[in-house]
N, CA, C and O atoms as a printed pandas DataFrame, in Angstrom:
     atom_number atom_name residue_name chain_id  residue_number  x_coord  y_coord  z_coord
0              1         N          UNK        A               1   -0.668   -9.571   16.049
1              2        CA          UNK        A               1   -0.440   -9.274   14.644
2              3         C          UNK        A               1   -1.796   -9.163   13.957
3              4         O          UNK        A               1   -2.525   -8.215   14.247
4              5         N          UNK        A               2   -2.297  -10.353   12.789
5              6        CA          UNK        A               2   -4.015  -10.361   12.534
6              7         C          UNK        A               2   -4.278  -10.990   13.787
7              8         O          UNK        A               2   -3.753  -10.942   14.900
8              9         N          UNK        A               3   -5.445  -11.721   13.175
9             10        CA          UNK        A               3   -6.519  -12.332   13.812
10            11         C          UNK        A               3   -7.411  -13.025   12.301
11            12         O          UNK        A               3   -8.037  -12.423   11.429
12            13         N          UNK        A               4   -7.067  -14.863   12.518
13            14        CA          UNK        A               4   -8.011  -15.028   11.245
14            15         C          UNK        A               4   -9.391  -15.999   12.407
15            16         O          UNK        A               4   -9.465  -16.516   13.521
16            17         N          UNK        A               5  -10.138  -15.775   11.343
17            18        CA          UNK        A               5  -11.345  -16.477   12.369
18            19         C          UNK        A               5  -10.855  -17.854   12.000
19            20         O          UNK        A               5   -9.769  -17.899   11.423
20            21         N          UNK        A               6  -11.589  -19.168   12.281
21            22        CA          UNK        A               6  -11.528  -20.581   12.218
22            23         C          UNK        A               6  -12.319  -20.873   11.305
23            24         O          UNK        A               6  -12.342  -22.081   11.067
24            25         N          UNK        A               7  -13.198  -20.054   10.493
25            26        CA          UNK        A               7  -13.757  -20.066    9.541
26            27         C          UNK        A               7  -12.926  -19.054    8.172
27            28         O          UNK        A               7  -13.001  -19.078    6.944
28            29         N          UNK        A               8  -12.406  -18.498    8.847
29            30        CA          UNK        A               8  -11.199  -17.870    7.394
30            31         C          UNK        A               8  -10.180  -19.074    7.252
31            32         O          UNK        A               8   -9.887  -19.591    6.174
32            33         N          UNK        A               9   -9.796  -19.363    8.201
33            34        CA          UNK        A               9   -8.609  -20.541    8.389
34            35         C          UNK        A               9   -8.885  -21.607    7.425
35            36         O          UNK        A               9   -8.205  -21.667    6.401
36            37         N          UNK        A              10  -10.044  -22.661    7.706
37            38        CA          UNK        A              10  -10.504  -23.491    6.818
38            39         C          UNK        A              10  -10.099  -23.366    5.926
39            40         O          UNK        A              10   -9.021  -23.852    5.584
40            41         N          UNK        A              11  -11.255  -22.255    4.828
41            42        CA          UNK        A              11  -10.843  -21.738    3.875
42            43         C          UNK        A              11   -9.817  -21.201    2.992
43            44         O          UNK        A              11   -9.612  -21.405    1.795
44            45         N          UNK        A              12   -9.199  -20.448    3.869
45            46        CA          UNK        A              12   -8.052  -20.396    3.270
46            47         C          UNK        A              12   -7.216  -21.426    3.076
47            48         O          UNK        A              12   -6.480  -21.489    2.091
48            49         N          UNK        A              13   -7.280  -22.655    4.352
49            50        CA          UNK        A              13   -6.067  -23.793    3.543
50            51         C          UNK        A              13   -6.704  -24.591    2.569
51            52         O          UNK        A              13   -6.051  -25.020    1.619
52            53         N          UNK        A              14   -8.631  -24.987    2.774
53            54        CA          UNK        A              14   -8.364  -25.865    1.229
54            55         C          UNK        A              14   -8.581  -24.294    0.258
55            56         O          UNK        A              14   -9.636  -24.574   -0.312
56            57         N          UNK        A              15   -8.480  -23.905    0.123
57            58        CA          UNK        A              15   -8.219  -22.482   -1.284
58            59         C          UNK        A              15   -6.476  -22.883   -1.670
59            60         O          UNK        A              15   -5.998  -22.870   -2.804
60            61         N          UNK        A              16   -5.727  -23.229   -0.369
61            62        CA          UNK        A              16   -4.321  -23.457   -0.616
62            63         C          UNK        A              16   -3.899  -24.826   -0.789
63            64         O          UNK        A              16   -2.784  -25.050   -1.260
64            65         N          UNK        A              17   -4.768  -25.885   -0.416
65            66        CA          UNK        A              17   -4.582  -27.262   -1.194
66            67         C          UNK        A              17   -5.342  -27.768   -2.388
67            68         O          UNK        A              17   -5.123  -28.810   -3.006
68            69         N          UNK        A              18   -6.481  -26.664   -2.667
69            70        CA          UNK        A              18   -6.890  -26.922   -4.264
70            71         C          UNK        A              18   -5.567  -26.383   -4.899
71            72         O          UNK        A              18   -4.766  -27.074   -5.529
72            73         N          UNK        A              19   -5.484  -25.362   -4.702
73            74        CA          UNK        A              19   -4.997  -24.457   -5.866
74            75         C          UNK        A              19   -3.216  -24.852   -5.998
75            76         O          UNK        A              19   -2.459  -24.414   -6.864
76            77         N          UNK        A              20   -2.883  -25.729   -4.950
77            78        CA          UNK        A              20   -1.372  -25.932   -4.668
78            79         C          UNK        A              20   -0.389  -24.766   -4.765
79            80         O          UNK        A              20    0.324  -24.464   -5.722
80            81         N          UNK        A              21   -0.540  -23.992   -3.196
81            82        CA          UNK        A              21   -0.288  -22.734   -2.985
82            83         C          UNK        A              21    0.718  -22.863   -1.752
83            84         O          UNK        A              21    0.375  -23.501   -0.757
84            85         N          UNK        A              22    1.631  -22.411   -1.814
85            86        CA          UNK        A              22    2.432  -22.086   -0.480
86            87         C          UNK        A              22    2.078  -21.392    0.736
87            88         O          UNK        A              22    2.515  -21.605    1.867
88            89         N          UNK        A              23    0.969  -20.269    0.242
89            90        CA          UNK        A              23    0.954  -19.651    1.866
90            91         C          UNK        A              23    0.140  -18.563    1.218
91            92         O          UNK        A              23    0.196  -18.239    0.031
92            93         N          UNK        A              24   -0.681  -18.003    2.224
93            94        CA          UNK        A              24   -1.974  -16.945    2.125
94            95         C          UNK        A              24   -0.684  -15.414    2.411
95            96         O          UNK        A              24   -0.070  -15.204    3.457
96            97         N          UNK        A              25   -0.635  -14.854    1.540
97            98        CA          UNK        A              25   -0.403  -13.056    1.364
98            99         C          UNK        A              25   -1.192  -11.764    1.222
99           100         O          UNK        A              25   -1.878  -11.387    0.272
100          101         N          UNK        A              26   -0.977  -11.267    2.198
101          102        CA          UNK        A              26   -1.883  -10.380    2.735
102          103         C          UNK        A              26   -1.186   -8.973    2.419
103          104         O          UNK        A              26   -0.077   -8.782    2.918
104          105         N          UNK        A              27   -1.907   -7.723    1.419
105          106        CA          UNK        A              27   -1.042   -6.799    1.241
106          107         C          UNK        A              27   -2.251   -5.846    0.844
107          108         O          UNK        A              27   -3.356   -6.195    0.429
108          109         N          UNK        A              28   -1.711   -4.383    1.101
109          110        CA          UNK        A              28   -2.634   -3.129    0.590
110          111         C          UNK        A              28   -2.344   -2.816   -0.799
111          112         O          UNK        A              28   -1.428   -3.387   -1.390
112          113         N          UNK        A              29   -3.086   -1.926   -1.357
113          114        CA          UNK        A              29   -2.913   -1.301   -2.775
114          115         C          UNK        A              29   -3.570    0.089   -2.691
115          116         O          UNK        A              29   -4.505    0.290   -1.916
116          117         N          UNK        A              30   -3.092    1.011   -3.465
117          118        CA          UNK        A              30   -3.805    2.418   -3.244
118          119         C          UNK        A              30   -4.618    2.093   -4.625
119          120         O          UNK        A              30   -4.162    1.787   -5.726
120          121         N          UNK        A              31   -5.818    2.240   -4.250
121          122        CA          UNK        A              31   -7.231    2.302   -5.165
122          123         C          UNK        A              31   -8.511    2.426   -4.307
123          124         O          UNK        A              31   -8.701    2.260   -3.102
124          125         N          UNK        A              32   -9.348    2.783   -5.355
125          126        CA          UNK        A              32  -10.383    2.289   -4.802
126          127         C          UNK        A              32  -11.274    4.316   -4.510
127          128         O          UNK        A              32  -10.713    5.408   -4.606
128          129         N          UNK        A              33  -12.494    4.046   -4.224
129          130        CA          UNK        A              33  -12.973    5.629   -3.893
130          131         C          UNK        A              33  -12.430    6.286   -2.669
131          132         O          UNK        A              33  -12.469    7.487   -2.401
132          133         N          UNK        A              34  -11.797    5.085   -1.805
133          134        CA          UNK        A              34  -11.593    5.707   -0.453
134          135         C          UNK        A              34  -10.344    5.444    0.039
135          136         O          UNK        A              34   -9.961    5.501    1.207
136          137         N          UNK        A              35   -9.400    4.987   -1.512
137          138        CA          UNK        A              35   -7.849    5.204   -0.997
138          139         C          UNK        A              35   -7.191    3.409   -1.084
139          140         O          UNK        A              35   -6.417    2.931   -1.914
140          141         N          UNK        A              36   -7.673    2.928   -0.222
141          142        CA          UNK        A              36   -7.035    1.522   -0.427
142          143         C          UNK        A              36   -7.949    0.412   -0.157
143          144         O          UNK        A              36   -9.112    0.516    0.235
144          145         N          UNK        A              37   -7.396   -0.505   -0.372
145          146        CA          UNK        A              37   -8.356   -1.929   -0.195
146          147         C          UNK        A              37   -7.191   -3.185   -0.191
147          148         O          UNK        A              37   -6.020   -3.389   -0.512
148          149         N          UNK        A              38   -7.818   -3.551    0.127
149          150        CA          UNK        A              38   -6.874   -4.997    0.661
150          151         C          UNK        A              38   -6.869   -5.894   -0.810
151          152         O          UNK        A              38   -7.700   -6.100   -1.694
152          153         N          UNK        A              39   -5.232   -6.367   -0.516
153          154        CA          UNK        A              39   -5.094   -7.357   -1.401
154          155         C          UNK        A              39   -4.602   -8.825   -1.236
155          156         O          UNK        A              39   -3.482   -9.328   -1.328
156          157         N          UNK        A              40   -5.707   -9.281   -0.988
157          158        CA          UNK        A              40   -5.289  -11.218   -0.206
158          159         C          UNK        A              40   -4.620  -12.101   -1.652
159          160         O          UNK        A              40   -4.998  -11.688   -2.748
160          161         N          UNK        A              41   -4.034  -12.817   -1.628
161          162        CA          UNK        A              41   -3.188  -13.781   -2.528
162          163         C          UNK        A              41   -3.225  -15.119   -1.966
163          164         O          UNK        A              41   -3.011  -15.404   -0.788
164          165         N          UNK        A              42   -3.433  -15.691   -2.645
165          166        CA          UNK        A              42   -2.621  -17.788   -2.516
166          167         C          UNK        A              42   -1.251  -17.140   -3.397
167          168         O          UNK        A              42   -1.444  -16.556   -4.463
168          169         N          UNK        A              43   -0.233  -17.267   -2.980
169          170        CA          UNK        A              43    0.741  -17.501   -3.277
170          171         C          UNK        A              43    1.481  -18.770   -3.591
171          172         O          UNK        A              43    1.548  -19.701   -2.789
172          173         N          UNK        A              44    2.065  -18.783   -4.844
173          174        CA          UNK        A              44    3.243  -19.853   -5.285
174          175         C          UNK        A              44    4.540  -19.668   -4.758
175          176         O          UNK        A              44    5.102  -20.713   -4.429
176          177         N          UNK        A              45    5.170  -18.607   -4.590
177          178        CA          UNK        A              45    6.662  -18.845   -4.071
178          179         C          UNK        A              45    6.752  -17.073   -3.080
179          180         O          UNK        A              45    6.425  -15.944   -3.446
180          181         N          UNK        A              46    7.113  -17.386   -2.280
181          182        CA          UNK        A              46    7.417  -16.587   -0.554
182          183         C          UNK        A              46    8.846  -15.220   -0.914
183          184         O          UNK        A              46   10.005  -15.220   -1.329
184          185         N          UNK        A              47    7.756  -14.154   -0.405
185          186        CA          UNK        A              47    8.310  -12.909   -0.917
186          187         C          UNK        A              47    9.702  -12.579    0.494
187          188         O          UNK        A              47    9.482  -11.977    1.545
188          189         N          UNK        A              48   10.595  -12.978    0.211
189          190        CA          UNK        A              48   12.025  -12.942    1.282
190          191         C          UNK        A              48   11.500  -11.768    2.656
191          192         O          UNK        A              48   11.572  -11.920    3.875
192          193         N          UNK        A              49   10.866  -10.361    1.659
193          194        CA          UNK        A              49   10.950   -8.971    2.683
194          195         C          UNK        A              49    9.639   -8.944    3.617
195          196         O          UNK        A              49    9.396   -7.992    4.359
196          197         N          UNK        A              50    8.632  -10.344    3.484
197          198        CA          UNK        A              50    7.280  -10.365    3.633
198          199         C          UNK        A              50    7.602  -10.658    5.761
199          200         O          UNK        A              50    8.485  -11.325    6.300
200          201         N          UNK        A              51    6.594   -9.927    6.333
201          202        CA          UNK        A              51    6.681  -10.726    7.634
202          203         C          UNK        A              51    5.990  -12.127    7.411
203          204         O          UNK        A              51    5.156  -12.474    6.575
204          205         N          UNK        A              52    6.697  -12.916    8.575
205          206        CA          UNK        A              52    6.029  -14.040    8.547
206          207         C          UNK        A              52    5.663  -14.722    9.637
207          208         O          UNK        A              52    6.317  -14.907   10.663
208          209         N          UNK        A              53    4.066  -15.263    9.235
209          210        CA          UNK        A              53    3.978  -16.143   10.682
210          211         C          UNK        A              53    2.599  -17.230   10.564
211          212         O          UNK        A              53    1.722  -17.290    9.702
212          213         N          UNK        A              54    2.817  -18.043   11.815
213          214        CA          UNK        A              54    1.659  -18.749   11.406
214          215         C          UNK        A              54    0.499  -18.674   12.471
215          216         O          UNK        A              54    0.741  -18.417   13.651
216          217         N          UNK        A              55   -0.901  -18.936   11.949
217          218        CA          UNK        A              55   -1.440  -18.644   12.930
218          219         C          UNK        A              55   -1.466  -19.977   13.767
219          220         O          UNK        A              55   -0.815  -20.963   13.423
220          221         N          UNK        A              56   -2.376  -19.935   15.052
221          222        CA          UNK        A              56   -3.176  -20.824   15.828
222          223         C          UNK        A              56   -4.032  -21.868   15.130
223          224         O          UNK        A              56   -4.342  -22.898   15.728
224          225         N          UNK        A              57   -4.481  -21.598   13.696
225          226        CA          UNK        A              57   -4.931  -22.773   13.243
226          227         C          UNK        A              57   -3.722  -23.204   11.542
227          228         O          UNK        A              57   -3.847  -23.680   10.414
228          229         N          UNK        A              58   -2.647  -22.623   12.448
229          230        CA          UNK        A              58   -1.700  -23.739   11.384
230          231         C          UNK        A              58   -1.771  -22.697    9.845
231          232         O          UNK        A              58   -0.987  -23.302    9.114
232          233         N          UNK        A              59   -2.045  -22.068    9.423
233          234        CA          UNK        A              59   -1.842  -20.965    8.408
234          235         C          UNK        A              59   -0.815  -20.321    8.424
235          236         O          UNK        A              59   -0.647  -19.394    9.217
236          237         N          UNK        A              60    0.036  -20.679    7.581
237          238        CA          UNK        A              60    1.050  -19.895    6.804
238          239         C          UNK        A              60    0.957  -18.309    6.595
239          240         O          UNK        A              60    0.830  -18.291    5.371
240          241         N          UNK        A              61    0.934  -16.713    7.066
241          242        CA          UNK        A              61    0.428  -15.901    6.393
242          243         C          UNK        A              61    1.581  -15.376    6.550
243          244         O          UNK        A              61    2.391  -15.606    7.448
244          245         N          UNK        A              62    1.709  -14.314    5.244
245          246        CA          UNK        A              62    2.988  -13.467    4.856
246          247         C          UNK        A              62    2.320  -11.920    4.762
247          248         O          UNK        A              62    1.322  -11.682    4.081
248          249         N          UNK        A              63    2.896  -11.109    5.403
249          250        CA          UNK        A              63    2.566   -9.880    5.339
250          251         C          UNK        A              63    3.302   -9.118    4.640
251          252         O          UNK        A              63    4.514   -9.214    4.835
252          253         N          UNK        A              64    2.845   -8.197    3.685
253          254        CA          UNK        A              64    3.402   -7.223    2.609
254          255         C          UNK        A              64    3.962   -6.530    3.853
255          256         O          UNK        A              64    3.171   -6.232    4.748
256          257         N          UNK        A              65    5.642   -6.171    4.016
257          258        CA          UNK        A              65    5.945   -5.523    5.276
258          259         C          UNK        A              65    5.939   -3.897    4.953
259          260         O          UNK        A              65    5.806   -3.147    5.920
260          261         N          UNK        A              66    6.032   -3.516    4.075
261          262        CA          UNK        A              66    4.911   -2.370    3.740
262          263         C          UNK        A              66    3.732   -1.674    4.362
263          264         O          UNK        A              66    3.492   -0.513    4.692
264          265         N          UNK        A              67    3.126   -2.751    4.397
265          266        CA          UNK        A              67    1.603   -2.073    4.823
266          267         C          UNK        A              67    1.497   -2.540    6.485
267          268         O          UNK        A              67    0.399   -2.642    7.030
268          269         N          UNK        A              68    2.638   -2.775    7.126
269          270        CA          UNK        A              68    2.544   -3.707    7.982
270          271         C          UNK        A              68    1.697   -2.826    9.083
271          272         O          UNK        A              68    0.744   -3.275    9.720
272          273         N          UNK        A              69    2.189   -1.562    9.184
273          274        CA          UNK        A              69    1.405   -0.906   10.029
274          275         C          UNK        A              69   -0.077   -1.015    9.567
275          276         O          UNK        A              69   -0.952   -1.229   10.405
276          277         N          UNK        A              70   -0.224   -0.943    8.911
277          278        CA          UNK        A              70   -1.947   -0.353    8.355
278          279         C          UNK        A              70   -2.670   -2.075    8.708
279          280         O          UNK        A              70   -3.884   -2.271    8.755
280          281         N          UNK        A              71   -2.002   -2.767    8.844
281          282        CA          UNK        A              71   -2.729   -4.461    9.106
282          283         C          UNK        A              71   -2.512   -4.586   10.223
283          284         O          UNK        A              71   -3.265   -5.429   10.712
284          285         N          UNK        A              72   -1.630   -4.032   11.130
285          286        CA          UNK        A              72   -1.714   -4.881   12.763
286          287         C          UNK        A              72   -2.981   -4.478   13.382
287          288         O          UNK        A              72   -3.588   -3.407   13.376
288          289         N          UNK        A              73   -3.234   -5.679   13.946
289          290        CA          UNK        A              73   -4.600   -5.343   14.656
290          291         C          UNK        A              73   -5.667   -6.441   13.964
291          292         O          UNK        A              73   -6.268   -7.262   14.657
292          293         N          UNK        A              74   -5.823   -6.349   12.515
293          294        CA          UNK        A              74   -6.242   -7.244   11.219
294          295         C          UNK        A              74   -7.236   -8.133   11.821
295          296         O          UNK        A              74   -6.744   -9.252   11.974
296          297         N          UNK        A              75   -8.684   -8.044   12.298
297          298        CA          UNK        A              75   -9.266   -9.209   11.969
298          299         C          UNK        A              75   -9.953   -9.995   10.441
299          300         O          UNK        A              75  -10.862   -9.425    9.837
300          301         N          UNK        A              76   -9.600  -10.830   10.135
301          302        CA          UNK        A              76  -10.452  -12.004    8.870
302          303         C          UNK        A              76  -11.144  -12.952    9.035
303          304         O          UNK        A              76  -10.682  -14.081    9.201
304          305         N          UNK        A              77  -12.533  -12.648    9.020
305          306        CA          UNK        A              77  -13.569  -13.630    8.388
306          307         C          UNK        A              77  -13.734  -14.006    7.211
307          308         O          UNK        A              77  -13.261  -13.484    6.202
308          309         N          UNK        A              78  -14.524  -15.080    7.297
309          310        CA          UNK        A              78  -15.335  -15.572    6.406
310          311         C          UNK        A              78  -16.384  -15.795    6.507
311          312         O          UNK        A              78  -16.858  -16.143    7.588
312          313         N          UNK        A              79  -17.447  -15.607    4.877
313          314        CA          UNK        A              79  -18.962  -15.543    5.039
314          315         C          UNK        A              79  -19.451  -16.067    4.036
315          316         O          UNK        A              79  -19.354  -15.526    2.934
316          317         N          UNK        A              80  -19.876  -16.857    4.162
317          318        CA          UNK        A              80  -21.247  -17.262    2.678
318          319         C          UNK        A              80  -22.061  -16.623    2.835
319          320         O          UNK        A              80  -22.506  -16.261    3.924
320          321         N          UNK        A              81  -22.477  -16.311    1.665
321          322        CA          UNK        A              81  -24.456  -15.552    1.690
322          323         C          UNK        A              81  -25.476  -15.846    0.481
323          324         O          UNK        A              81  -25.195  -16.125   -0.685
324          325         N          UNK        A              82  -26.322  -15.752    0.885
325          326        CA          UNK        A              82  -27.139  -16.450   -0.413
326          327         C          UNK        A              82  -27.592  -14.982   -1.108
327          328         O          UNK        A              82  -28.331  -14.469   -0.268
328          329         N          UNK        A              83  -27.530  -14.485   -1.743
329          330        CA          UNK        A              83  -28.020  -13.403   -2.578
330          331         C          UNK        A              83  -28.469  -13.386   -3.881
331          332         O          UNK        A              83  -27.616  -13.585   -4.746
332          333         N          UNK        A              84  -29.526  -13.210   -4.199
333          334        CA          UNK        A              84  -30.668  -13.378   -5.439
334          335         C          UNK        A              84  -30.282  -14.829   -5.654
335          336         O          UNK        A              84  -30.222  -15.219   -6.820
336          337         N          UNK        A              85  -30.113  -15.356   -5.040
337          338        CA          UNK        A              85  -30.272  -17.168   -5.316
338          339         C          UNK        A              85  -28.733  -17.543   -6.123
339          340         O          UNK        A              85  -28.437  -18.388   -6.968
340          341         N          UNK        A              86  -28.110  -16.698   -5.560
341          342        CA          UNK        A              86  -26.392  -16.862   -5.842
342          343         C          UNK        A              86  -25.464  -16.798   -4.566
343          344         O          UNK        A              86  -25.234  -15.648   -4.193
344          345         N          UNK        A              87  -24.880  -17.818   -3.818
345          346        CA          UNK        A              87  -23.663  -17.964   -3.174
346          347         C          UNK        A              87  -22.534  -17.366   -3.265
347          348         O          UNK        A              87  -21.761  -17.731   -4.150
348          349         N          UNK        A              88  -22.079  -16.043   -2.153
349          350        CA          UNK        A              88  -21.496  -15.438   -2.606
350          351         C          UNK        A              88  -20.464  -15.552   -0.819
351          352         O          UNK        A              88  -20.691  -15.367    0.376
352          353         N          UNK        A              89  -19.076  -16.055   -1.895
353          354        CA          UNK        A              89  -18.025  -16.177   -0.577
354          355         C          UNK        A              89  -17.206  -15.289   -0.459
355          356         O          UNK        A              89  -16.734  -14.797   -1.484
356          357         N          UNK        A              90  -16.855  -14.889    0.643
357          358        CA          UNK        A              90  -15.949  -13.693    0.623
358          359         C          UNK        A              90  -14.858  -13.427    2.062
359          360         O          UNK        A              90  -15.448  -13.686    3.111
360          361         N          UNK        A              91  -13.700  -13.059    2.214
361          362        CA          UNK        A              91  -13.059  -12.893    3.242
362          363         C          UNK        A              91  -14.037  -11.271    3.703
363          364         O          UNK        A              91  -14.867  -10.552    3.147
364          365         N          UNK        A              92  -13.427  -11.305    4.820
365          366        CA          UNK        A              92  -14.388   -9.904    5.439
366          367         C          UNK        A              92  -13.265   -9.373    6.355
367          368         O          UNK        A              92  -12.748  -10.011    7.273
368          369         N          UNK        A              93  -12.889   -7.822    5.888
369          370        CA          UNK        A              93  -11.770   -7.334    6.856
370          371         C          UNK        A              93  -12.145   -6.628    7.636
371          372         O          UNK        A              93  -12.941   -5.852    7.105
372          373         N          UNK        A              94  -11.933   -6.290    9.426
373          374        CA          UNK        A              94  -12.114   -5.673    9.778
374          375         C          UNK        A              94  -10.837   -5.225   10.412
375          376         O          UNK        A              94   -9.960   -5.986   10.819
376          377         N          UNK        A              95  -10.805   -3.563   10.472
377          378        CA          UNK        A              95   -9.605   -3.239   10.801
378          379         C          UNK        A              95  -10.016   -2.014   11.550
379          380         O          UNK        A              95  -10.884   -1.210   11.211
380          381         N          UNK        A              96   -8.958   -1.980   13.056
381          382        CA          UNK        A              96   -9.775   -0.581   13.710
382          383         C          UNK        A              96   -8.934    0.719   13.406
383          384         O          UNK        A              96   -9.135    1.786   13.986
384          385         N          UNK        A              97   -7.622    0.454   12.087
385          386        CA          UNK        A              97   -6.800    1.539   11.576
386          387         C          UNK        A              97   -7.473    2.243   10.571
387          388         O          UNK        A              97   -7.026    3.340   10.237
388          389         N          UNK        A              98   -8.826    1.631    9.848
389          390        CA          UNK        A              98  -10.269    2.370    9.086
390          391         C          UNK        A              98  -10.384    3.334    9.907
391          392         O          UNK        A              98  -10.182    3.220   11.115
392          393         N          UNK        A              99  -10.843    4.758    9.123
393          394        CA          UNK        A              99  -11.483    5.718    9.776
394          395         C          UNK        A              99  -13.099    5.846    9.149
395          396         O          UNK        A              99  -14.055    6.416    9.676
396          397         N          UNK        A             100  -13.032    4.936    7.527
397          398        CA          UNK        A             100  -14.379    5.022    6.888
398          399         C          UNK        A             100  -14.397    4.110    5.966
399          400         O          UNK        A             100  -13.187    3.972    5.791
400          401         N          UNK        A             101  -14.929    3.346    5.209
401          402        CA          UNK        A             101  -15.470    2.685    3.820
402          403         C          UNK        A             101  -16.197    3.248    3.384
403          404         O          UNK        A             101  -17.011    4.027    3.881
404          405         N          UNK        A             102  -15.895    2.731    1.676
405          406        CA          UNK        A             102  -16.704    3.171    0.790
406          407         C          UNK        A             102  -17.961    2.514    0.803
407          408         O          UNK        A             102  -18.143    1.503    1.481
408          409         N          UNK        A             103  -19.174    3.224   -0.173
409          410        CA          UNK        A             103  -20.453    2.783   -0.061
410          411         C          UNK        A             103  -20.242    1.055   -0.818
411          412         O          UNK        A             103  -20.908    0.193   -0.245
412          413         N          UNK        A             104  -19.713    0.760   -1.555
413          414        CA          UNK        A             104  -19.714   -0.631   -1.662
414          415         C          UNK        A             104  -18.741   -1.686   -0.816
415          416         O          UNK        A             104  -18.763   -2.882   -1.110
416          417         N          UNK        A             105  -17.973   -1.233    0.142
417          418        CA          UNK        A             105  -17.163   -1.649    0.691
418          419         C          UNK        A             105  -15.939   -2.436    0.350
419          420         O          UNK        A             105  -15.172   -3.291    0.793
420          421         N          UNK        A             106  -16.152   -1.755   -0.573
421          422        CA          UNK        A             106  -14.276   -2.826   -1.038
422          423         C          UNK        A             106  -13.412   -1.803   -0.736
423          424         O          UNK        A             106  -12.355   -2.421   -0.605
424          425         N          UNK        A             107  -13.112   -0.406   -0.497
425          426        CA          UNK        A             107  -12.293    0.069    0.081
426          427         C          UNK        A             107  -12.213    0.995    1.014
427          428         O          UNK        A             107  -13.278    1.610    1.085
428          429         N          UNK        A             108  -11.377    1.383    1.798
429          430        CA          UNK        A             108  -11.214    2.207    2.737
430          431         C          UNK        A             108  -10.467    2.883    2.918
431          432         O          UNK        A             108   -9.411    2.637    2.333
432          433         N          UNK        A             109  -10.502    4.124    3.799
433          434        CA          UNK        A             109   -9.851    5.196    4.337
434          435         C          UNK        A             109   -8.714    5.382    5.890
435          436         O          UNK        A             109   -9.187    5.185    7.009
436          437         N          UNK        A             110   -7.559    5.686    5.735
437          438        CA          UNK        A             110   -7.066    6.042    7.035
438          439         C          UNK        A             110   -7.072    6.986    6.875
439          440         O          UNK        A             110   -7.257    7.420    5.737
440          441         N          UNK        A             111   -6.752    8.280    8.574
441          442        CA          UNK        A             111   -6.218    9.167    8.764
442          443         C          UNK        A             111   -4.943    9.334    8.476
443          444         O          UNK        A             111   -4.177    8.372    8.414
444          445         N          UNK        A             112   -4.501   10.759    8.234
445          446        CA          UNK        A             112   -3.040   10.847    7.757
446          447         C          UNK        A             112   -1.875   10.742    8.345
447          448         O          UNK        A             112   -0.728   10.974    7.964
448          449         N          UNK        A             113   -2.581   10.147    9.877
449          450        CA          UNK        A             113   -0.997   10.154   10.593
450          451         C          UNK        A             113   -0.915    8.521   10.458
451          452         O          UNK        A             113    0.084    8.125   11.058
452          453         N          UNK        A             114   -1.572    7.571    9.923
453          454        CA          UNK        A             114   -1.858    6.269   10.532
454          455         C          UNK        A             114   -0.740    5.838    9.181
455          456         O          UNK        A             114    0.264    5.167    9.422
456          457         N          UNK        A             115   -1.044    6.286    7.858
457          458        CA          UNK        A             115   -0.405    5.825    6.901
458          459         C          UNK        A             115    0.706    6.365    6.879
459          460         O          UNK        A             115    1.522    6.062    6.008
């Protein structure tokens, strides 16, 4: 299905025991220069039509079953970085259903048979 690293995992559950969240949701949106970009959620209450599953490190994740094609395969990291003397955290998607990203990388492109 994904693939979250053990460093997305972490994160994502205390993100889901600060915030007192039910479960990490994972879904596309059409925007962006190059068509779509991912839309991650802490969720409060569990979408009935969502796939569901948990990973290997115990994560709750719900998939928009929508986009389900365009996410199988799904790897998620996580990264700190220090930039101009600012900490900057971020999930990191890699997906081999991309055919391109945009120059700032928040969104991306499939081919037209994939979507």
């Amino acid at each position: 299905m994904i693939l979250l690293t053990d460093a997305a995992s972490t994160y994502i559950k205390k993100m889901l025991e600060t915030n007192q969240r039910a479960g990490f949701r994972l879904s596309i949106k059409k925007t962006g220069c190059s068509g779509y970009s991912y839309l991650p959620e802490m969720i409060e209450t569990v979408n009935a039509t969502d796939t569901v599953f948990e990973t290997s490190n115990g994560v709750m994740v719900y998939l928009d079953t929508k986009w389900l094609h365009l996410l199988q395969g799904l790897h998620v990291d996580y990264q700190e970085e220090e930039r101009s003397g600012l900490k900057q955290k971020r999930l990191i998607f890699t997906n081999p259903k991309e055919s391109s990203r945009c120059g700032c990388g928040e969104s991306f492109h499939v081919e037209s048979d994939d979507v």
